[in-house]
VEXROZA-225775 format. One line per field, with one value per residue (C-alpha): residue in three letters; x, y, z; residue number from 1. Coordinates in steps of 0.25 Angstrom, whole numbers. Example, Ala and Ser with C-alpha at 12.3 -4.5 7.8 and 13.67 -1.06 7.14 Angstrom:
aa <- (ALA / SER)
xx <- (49 / 55)
yy <- (-18 / -4)
zz <- (31 / 29)
i <- (1 / 2)
//
This chain:
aa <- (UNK / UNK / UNK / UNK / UNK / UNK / UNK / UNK / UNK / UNK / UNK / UNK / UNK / UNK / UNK / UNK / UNK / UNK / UNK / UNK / UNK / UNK / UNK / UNK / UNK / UNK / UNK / UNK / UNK / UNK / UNK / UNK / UNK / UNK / UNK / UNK / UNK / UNK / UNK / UNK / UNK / UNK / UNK / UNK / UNK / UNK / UNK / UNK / UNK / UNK / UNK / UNK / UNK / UNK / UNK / UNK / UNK / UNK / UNK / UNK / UNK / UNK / UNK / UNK / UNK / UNK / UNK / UNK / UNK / UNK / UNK / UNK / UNK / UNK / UNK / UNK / UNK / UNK / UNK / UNK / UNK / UNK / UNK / UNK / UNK / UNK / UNK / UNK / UNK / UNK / UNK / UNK / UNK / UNK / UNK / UNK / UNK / UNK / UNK / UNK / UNK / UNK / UNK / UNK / UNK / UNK / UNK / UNK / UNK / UNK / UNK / UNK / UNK / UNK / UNK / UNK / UNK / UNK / UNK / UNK / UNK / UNK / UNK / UNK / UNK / UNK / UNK / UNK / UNK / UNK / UNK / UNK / UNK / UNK / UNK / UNK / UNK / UNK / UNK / UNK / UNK / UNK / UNK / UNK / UNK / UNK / UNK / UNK / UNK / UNK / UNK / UNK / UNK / UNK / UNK / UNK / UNK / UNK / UNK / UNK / UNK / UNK / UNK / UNK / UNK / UNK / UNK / UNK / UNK / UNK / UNK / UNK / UNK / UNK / UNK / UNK / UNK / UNK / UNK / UNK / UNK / UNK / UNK / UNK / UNK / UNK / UNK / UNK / UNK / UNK / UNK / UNK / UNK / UNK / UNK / UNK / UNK / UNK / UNK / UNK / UNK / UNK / UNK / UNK / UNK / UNK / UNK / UNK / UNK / UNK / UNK / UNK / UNK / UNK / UNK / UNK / UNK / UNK / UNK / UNK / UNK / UNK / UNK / UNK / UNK / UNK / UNK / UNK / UNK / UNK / UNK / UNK / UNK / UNK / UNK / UNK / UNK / UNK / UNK / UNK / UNK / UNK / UNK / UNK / UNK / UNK / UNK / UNK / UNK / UNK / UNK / UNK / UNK / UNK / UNK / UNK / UNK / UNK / UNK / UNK / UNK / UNK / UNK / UNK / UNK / UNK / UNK / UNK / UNK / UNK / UNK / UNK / UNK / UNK / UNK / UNK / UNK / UNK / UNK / UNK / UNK / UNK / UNK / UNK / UNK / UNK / UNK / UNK / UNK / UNK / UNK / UNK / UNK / UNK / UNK / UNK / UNK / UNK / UNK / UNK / UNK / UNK / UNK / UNK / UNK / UNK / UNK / UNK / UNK / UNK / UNK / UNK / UNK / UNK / UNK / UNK / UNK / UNK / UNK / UNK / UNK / UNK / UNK / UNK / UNK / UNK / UNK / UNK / UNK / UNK / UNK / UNK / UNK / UNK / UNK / UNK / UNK / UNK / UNK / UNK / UNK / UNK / UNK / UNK / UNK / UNK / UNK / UNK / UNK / UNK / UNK / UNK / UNK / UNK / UNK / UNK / UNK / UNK / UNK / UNK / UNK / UNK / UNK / UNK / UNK / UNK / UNK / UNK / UNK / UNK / UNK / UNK / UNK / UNK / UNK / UNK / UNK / UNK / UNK / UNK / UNK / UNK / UNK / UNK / UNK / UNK / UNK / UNK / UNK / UNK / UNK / UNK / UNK / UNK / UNK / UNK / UNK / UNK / UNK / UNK / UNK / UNK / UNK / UNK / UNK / UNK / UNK / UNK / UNK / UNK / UNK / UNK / UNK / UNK / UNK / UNK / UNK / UNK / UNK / UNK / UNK / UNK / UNK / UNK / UNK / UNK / UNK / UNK / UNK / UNK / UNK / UNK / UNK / UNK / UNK / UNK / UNK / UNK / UNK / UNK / UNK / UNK / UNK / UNK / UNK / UNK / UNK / UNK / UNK / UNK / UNK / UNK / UNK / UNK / UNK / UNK / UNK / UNK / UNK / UNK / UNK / UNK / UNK / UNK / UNK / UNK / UNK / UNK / UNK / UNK / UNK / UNK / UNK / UNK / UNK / UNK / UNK / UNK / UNK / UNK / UNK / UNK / UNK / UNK / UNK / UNK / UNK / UNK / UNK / UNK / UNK / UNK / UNK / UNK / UNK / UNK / UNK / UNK / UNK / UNK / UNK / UNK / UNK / UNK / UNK / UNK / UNK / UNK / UNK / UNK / UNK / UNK / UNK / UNK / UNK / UNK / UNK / UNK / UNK / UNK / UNK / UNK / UNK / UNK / UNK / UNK / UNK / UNK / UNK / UNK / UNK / UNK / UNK / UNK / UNK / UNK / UNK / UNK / UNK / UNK / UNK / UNK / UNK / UNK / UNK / UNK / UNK / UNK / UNK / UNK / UNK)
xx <- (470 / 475 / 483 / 468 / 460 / 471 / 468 / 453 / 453 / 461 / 454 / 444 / 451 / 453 / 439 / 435 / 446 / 440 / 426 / 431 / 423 / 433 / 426 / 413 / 419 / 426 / 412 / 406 / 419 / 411 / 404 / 409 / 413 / 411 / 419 / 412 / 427 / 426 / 441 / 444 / 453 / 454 / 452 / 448 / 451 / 451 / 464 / 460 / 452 / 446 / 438 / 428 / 428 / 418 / 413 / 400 / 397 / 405 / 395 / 393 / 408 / 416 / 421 / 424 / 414 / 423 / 415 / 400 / 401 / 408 / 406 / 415 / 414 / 426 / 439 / 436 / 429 / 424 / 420 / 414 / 418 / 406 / 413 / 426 / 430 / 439 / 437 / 443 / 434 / 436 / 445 / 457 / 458 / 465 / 455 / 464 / 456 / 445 / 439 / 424 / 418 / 411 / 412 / 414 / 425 / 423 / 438 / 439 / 449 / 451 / 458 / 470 / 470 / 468 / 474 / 464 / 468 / 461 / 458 / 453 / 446 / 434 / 426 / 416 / 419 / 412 / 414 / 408 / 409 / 401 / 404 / 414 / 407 / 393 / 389 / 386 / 398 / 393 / 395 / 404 / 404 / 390 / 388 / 397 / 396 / 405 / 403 / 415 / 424 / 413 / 410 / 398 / 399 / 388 / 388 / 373 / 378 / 380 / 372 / 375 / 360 / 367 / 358 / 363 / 375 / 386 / 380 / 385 / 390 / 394 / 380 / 379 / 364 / 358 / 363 / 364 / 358 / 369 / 378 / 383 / 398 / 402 / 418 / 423 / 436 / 446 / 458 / 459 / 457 / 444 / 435 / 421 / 412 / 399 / 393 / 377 / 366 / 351 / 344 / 334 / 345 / 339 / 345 / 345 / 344 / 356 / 360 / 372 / 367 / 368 / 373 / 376 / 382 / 382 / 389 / 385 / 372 / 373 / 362 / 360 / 352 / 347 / 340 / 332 / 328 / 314 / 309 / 300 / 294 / 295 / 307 / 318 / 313 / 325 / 327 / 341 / 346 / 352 / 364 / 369 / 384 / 385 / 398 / 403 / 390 / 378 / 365 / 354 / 346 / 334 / 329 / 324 / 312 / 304 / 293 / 287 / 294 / 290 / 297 / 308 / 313 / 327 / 326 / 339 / 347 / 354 / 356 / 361 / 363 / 365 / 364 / 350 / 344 / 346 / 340 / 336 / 335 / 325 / 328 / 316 / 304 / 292 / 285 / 281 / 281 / 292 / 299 / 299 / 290 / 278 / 270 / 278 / 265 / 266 / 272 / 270 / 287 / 293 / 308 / 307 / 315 / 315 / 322 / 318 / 324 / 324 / 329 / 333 / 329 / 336 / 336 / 324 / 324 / 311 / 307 / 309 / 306 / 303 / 310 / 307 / 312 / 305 / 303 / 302 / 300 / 299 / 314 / 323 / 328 / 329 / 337 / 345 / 356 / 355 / 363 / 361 / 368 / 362 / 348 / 351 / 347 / 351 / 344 / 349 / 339 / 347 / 338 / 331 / 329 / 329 / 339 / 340 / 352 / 358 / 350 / 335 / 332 / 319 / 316 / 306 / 314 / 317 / 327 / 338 / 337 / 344 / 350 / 349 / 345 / 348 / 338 / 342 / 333 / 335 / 328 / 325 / 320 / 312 / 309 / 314 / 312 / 321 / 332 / 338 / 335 / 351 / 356 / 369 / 373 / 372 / 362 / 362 / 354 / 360 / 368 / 362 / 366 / 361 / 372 / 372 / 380 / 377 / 384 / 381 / 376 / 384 / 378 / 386 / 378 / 385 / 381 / 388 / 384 / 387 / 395 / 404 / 418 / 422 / 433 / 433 / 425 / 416 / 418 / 409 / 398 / 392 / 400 / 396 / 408 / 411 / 398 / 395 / 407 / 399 / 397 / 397 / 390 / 391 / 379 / 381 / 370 / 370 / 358 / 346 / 353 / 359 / 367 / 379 / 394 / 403 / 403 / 413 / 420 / 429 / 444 / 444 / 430 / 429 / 416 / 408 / 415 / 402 / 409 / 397 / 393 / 396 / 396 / 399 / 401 / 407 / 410 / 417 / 425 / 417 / 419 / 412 / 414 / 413 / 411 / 417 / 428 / 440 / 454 / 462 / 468 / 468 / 469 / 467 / 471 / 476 / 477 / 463 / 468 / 467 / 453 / 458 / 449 / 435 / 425 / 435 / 428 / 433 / 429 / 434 / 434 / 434 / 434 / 428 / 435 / 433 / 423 / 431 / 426 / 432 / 431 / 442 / 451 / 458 / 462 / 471 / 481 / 492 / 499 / 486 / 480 / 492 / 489 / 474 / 476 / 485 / 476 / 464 / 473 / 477 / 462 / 456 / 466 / 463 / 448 / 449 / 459 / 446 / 437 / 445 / 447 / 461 / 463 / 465 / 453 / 444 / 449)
yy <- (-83 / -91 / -77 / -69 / -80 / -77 / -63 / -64 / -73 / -67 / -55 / -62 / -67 / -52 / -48 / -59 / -53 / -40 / -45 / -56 / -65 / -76 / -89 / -85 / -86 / -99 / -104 / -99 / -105 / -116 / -104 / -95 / -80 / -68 / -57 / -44 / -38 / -23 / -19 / -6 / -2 / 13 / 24 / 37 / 51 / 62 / 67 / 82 / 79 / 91 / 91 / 101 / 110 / 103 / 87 / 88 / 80 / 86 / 92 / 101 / 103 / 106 / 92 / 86 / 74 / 64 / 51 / 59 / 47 / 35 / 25 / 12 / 3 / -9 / -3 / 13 / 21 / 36 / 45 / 57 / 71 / 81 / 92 / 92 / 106 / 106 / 112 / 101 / 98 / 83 / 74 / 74 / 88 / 96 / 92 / 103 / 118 / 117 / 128 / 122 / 117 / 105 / 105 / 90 / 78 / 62 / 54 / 41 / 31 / 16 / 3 / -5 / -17 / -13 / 2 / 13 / 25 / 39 / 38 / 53 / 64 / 68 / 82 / 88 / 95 / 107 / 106 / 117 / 122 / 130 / 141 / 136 / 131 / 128 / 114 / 121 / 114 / 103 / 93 / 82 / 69 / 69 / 57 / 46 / 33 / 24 / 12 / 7 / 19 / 28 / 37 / 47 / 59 / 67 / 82 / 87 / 99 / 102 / 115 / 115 / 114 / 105 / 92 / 78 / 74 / 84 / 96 / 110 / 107 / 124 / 128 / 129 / 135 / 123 / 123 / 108 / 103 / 92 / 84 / 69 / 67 / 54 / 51 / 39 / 33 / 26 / 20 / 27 / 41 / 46 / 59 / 62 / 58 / 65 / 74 / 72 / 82 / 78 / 79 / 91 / 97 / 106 / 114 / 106 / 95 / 88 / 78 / 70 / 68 / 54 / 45 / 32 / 24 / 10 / 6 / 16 / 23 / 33 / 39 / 52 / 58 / 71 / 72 / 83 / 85 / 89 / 90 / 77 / 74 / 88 / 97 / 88 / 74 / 70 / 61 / 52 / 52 / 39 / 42 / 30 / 31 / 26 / 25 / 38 / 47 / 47 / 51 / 52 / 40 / 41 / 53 / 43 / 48 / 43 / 35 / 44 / 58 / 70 / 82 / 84 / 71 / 66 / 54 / 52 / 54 / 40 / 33 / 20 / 12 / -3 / -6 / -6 / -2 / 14 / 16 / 30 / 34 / 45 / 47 / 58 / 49 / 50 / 35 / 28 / 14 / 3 / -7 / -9 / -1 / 2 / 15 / 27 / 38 / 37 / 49 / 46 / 43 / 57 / 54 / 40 / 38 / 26 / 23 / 19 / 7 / 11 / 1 / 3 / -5 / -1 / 13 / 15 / 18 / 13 / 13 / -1 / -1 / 10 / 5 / 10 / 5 / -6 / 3 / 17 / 29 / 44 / 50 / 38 / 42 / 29 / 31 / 40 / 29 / 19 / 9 / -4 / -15 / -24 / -29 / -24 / -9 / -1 / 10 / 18 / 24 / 35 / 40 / 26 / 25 / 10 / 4 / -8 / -14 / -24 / -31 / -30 / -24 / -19 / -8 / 0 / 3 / 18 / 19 / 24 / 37 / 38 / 26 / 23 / 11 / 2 / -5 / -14 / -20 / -31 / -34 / -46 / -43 / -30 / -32 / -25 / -28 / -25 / -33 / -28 / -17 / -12 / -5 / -4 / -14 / -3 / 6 / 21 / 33 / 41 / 32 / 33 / 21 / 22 / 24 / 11 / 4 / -9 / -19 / -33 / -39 / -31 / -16 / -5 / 6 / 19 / 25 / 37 / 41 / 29 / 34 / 21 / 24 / 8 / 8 / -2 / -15 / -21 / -11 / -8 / 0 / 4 / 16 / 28 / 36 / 41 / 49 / 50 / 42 / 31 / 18 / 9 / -5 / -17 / -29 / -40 / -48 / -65 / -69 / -58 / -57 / -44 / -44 / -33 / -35 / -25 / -12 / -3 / 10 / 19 / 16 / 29 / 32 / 46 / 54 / 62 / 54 / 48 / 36 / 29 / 43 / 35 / 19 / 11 / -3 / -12 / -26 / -28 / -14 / -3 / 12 / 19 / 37 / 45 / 58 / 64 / 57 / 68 / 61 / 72 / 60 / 59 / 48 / 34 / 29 / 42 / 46 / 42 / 47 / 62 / 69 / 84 / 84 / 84 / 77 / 74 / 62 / 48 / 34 / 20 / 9 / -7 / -21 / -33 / -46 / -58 / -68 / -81 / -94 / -103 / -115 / -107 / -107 / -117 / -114 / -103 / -114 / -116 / -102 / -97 / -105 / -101 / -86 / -89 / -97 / -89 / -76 / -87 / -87 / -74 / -69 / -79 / -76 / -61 / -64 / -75 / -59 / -51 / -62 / -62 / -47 / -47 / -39 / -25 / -16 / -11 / -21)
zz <- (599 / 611 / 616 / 614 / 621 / 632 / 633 / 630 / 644 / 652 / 651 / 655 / 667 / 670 / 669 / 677 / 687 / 689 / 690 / 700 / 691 / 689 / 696 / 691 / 678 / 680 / 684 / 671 / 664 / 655 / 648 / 637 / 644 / 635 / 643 / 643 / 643 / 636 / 636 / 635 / 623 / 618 / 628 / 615 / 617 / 607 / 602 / 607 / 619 / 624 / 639 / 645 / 656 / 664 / 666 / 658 / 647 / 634 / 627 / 639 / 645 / 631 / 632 / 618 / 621 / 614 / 616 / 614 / 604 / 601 / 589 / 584 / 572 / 572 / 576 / 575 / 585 / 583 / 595 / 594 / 603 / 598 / 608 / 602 / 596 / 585 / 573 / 562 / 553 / 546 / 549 / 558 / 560 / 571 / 583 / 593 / 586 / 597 / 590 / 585 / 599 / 599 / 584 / 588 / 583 / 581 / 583 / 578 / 583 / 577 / 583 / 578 / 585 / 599 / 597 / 595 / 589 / 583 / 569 / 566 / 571 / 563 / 564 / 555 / 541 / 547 / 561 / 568 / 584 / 592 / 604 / 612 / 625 / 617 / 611 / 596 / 590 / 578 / 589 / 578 / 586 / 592 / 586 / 581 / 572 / 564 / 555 / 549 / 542 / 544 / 555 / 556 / 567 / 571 / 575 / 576 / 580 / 565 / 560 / 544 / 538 / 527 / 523 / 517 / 517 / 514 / 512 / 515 / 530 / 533 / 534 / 549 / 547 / 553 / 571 / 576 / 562 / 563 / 554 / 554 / 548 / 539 / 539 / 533 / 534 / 524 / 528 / 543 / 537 / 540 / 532 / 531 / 522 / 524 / 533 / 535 / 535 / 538 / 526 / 533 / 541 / 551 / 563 / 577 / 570 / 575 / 566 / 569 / 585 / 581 / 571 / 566 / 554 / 548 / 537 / 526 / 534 / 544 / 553 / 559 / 568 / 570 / 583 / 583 / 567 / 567 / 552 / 553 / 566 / 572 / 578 / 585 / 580 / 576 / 564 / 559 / 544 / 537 / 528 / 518 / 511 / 498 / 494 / 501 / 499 / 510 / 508 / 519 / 517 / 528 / 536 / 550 / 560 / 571 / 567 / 580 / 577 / 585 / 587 / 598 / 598 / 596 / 586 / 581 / 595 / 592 / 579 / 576 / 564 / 559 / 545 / 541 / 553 / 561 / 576 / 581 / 595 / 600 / 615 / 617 / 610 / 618 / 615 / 627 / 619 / 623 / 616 / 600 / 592 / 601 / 602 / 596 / 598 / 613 / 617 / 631 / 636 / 633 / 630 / 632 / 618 / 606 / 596 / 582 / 571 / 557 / 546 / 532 / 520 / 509 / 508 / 516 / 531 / 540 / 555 / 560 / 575 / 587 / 600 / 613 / 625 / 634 / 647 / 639 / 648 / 648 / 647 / 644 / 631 / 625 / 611 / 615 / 609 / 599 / 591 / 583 / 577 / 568 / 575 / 589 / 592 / 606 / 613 / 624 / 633 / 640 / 651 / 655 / 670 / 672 / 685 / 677 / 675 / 665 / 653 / 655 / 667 / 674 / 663 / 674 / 686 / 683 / 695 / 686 / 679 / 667 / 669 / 654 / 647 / 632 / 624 / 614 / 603 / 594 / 580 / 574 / 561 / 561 / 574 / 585 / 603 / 613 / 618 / 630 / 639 / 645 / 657 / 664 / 672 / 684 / 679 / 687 / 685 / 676 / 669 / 654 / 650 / 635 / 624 / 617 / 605 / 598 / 592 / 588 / 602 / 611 / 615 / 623 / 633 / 639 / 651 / 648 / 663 / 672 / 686 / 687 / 689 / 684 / 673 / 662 / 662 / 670 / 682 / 695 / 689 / 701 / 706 / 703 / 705 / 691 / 688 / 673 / 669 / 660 / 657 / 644 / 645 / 635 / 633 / 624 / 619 / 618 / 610 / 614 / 628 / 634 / 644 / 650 / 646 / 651 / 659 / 652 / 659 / 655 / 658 / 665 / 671 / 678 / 678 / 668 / 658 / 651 / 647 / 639 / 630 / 617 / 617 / 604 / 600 / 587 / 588 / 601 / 604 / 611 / 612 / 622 / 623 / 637 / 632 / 646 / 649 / 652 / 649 / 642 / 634 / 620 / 608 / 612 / 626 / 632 / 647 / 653 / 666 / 664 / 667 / 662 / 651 / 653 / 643 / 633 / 632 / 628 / 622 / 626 / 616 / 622 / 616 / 620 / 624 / 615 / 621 / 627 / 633 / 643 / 634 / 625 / 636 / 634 / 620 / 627 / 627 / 639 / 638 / 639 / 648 / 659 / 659 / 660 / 673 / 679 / 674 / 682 / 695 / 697 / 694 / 704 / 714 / 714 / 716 / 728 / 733 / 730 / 736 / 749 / 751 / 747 / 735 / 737 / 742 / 730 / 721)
i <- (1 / 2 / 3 / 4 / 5 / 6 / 7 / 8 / 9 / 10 / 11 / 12 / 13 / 14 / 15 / 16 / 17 / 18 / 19 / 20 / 21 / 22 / 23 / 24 / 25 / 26 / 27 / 28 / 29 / 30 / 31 / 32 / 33 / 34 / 35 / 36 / 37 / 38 / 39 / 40 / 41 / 42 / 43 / 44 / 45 / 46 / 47 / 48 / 49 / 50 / 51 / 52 / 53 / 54 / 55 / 56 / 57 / 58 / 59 / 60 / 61 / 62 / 63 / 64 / 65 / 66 / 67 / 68 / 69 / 70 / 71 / 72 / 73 / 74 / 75 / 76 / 77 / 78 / 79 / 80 / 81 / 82 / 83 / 84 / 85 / 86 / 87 / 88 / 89 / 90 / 91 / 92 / 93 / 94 / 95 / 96 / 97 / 98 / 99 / 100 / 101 / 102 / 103 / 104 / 105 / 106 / 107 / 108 / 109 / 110 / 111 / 112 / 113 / 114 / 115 / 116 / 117 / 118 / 119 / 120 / 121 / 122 / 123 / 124 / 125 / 126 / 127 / 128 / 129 / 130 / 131 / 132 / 133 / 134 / 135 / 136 / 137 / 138 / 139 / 140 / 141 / 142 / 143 / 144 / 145 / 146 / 147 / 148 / 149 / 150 / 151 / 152 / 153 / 154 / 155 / 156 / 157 / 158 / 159 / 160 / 161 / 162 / 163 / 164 / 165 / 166 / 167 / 168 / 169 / 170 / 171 / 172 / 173 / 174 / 175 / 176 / 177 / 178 / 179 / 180 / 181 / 182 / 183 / 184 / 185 / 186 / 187 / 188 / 189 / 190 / 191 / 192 / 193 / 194 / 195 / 196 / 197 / 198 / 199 / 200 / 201 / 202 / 203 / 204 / 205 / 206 / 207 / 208 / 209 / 210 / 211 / 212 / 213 / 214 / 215 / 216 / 217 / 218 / 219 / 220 / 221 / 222 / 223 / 224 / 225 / 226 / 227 / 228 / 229 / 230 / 231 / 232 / 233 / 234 / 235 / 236 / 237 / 238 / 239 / 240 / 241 / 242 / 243 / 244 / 245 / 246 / 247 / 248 / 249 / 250 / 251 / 252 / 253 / 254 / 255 / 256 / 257 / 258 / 259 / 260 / 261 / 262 / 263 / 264 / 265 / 266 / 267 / 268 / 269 / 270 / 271 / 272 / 273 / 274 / 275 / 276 / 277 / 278 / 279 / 280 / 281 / 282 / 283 / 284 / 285 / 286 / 287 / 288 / 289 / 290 / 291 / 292 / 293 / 294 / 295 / 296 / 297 / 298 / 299 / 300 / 301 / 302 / 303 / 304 / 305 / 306 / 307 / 308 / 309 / 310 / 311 / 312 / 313 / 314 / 315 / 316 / 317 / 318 / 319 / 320 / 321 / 322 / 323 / 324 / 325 / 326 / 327 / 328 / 329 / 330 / 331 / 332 / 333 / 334 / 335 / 336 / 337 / 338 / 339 / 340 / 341 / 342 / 343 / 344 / 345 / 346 / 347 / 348 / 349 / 350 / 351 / 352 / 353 / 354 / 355 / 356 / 357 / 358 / 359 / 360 / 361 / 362 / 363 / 364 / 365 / 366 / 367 / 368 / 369 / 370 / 371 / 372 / 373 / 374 / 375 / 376 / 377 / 378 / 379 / 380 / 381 / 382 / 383 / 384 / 385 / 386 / 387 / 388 / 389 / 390 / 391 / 392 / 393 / 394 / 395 / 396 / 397 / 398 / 399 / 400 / 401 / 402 / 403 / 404 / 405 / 406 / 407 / 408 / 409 / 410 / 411 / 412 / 413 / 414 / 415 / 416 / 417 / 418 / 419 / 420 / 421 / 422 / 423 / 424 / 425 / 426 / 427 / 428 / 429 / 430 / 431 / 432 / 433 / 434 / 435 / 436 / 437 / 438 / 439 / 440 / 441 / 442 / 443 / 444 / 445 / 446 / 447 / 448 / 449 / 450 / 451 / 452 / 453 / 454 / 455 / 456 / 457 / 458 / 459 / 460 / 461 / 462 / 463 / 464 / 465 / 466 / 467 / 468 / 469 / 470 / 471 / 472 / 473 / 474 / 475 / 476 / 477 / 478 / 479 / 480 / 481 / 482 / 483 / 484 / 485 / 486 / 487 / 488 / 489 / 490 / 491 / 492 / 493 / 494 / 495 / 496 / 497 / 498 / 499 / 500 / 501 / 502 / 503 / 504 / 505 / 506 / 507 / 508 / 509 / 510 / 511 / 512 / 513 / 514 / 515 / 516 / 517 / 518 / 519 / 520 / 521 / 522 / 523 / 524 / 525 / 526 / 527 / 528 / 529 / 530 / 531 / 532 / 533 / 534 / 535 / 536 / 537 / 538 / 539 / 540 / 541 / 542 / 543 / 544 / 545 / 546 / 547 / 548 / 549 / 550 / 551)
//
C-alpha cells in the first residue's frame, strides 16, 4: 500500500511538473486532490493492418477503418474495422485472403494485469464482400458492443432477407437489409451464438448500423426500416437470451415517426432502460418532453427513453436539446448508465466552451456539443450541457460513452497536434487528428478532467471516431491513424499505411490526498521531497527564462 501511494503521488508531482502547477498545489495542500491523470496503457492495432491509397476517412480510401468502433466491459475491449477484407468467416480465421472487400472484421483484446493482448478476431459466418473499390461488402464491425462475455457486431450492410434470429443467413435477396452477430465466450475461446435478423426484414433496412447489449438484452438498430412510420423511419429491436437462445422481444418506434428519418442511428442500453438517437428529427421543441408535432427545426435531431417492465417495453421520455436548432444533429450518439443518459449533437454551432456555456452564440460551425440527462424516478431534465475545453469549428465533438459519474466525448476532428494528456489544445496544426475529453461528476456538478491525445498525433487520424468507457479504463478508436504496426504496442512511428486505423486504451490514477501523506512512511517520504525539490527548481528554471527554448 505505502509503495502504491508512492507512485500514485509522485505522479502527481509529475503532473504537476508539466503543468508547472506545483505551488499552487502546495496552496491547495489542506484539500483532497483528485488527479485527472489518464495514463496511456495499450496502443491496439489489428494483427493484418491494411491502409488505403489516399487520406480520406476509410470508408472512402479502402482503409480497414480499425477503430470505426470501439467498446469495453472490465478488462476486454472489442474494436471494430468494417473495411477489413478477408474472407474467414467465424472465429480466428485466416485474416491475410483479402478477397471479400469491406466484408468487415471485430478483434478483441483483453488485459492481464497491465499487459493487453489480442484475444480473437471475429467475422461473420457468411461474410460477404463486394466489387473491390465499392463500399457494397456486409460492412461487419460497423457497430460494436460488449457486456461481460458477450459481444455483439453489427454489419448492416447485410442483404440475407432472413427474419428472427438464425434463420437462413445465404439468401442474399434482400441488399443492405442488415444483420447483428452474438458471439459469446467461455474460458478465453470465443464463438458465435446467434445471428439477428429484424422480425420484418426488408432491403435498405440497414440493421446492425447500431448496437448495444446489457447483461442478457441487446438492441438493434435499423435506421432507415420504413414499415411503420413511412420509408426510412427507422425502428430498433430488443433481443433477450434466455439461457443460450434469443428471441426478439420489442419492435421500438418514435412516438413521432415519419418517413425519412433515421431513428435508431444510436442505441444504447442500461438494464431496464434503452435510449434511441434520431439526428434528422425535425421537432422545434427543447428540453424534456415538450411539443413532438412541431416540425418546424428540420434535422434538429432527439432522442427518446424507453423502459421495460417486465416484458413490456414503453416510451418513457422525449429529449430534445435546450438550444435546439435546424441541422445540429442531436442524437447522433447516445449512451446510458444506470440514471444518467448522454446525447451527442454532432453539427451544434455553439462557441461555448466547458460545462454550461452560452448555448446561443452560433460562432462555431459544427463544433459539436453533449447533453446529459439525469432521472430521478420517471423523471427526466437536463444536467449539463458539454463542449471542449477549446471548441473550433468543425470540431464535431459529439461521440459520447457513460459510466457511473464519469462521461467520455470524442472530437474525432479536432486539429491539435498535443500528445497524451493535458496538452495545448489550441494549435491547430494537426488537421483532423482528433480529440477525446473526459467530465466527471461530484454531486449534480460537471466539470472537465482530462484532455486526452493520441501518443502519436499526425493528421487525418480521426482520433475520437469511437470512445468508450467501464469503471476507470478508457478506449478510445481513430479510425485513420496510419502506423503499419500491428498487435499491441507496435511501431507508432511509421506512417506507411494509411487509415489502418488504431485504438488507444488509458487508466485513470487512484484519487490521493495530502493528508494521507504522511502515511508514506520515511522511505517514502525521501523520494517525495526530493521528487518536491527537483520539481520546484525546474519551475523557479522555467520562471526565470532558463530552461531550454520551447520548454
Amino acid at each position: 500500500m505505502k509503495n502504491l501511494k508512492t507512485f500514485q503521488v509522485l505522479t502527481l508531482v509529475a503532473t504537476f511538473v508539466s503543468g508547472g502547477a506545483v505551488a499552487a498545489a502546495a496552496a491547495e495542500a489542506t484539500a483532497p486532490l483528485t488527479t485527472g491523470l489518464w495514463v496511456q496503457h495499450a496502443y491496439l492495432k489489428a494483427p493484418d493492418t491494411k491502409g488505403a491509397s489516399s487520406p480520406f476517412p476509410p470508408f472512402f480510401a479502402g482503409g480497414d477503418g480499425f477503430g470505426t468502433s470501439a467498446a469495453i466491459s472490465g478488462d476486454t475491449v472489442v474494436v471494430g474495422a468494417p473495411s477489413e477484407d478477408s474472407n474467414a468467416k467465424g472465429v480466428d480465421g485466416d485474416p491475410m485472403d483479402n478477397s471479400a472487400p469491406e466484408s468487415g472484421a471485430a478483434y478483441v483484446f483483453v488485459r492481464n494485469g497491465s499487459t493487453w493482448i489480442q484475444q480473437a478476431y471475429l467475422k461473420a459466418s457468411n461474410a460477404q464482400g463486394g466489387q473491390l473499390g465499392f463500399s457494397d461488402g456486409d460492412r461487419f464491425g460497423w457497430s460494436v458492443a460488449i457486456s461481460g462475455d458477450t459481444v455483439v457486431v453489427g454489419a448492416p450492410n447485410e442483404a440475407s432477407s432472413a427474419t428472427g434470429v438464425n434463420g437462413d443467413e445465404t439468401d442474399n435477396s434482400a441488399p443492405y437489409a442488415g444483420a447483428a452477430y452474438v458471439f459469446v465466450r467461455s474460458g478465453s475461446t470465443w464463438s458465435q451464438q446467434a445471428y439477428l435478423k429484424g422480425s420484418n426484414t426488408d432491403k435498405l433496412d440497414e440493421l446492425g448500423w447500431s448496437v448495444a447489449i446489457s447483461g442478457d438484452t441487446v438492441v438493434v438498430g435499423a435506421r432507415h426500416e420504413g414499415s411503420s412510420g413511412g420509408p426510412g423511419s427507422g425502428a430498433a429491436y430488443v433481443y433477450v437470451r434466455s439461457g443460450s437462445t434469443w428471441v426478439q422481444q420489442a419492435y421500438l418506434k418514435a412516438s413521432n415517426t415519419r418517413p425519412i428519418r433515421e431513428f435508431a442511428t444510436s442505441v444504447a442500453i442500461s438494464g431496464d432502460t434503452v435510449v434511441v438517437g434520431d439526428p434528422i428529427e425535425d421537432s422545434g421543441a427543447t428540453g424534456v418532453d415538450g411539443d413532438q408535432d412541431d416540425h418546424s427545426a428540420t434535422s434538429a435531431g432527439a432522442a427518446y427513453v424507453f423502459v421495460r417492465n417486465g416484458s413490456t417495453w414503453t416510451q418513457q421520455s422525449y429529449l430534445k436539446a435546450s438550444n435546439t436548432e435546424a441541422y445540429d444533429s442531436f442524437g447522433y450518439s447516445v449512451a446510458i448508465s444506470g440514471d444518467t443518459a448522454v446525447v451527442g449533437s454532432f453539427e451544434e454551432d455553439s462557441g461555448a466552451t466547458g460545462v454550461n456555456g452560452d448555448q446561443t452564440d452560433n460562432s462555431a460551425r459544427q463544433s459539436g456539443a453533449a447533453y446529459i440527462f439525469a432521472r430521478s424516478g420517471s423523471t427526466w431534465s437536463q444536467q449539463a450541457y458539454l463542449k471542449a475545453s477549446s471548441t473550433e469549428e468543425y470540431d464535431r465533438f459529439f461521440r459520447v460513452a457513460v459510466s457511473g459519474d464519469t462521461v467520455v466525448v470524442g472530437a474525432r476532428e479536432e486539429d491539435s497536434n498535443a500528445t497524451g494528456l493535458n496538452g495545448d489544445p489550441m494549435n491547430n496544426l494537426a488537421r483532423d487528428s482528433g480529440a477525446a475529453y473526459v467530465f466527471v461528476r461530484s454531486g449534480s456538478t460537471w466539470s472537465q478532467q482530462a484532455y486526452l491525445k493520441a501518443s502519436n498525433t499526425d493528421e487525418n487520424d480521426g482520433f475520437g471516431s469511437g470512445v468508450g468507457i467501464s469503471g476507470d479504463t478508457v478506449i478510445v478508436a481513430a479510425w485513420g491513424e496510419s502506423s503499419s504496426a500491428t498487435g499491441v504496442n507496435g511501431d507508432q512511428t511509421n506512417n506507411s499505411i494509411p487509415a489502418a486505423g488504431a485504438a488507444y486504451v488509458y487508466s485513470q490514477v487512484a484519487q490521493v490526498s495530502f493528508e494521507e501523506i504522511p502515511a508514506l512512511g520515511l522511505p517514502g517520504l525521501t523520494v517525495l521531497l526530493l521528487a518536491l525539490a527537483t520539481a520546484g527548481l525546474l519551475v523557479l528554471r522555467r520562471r526565470s527564462g532558463q530552461s531550454r527554448p520551447g520548454s
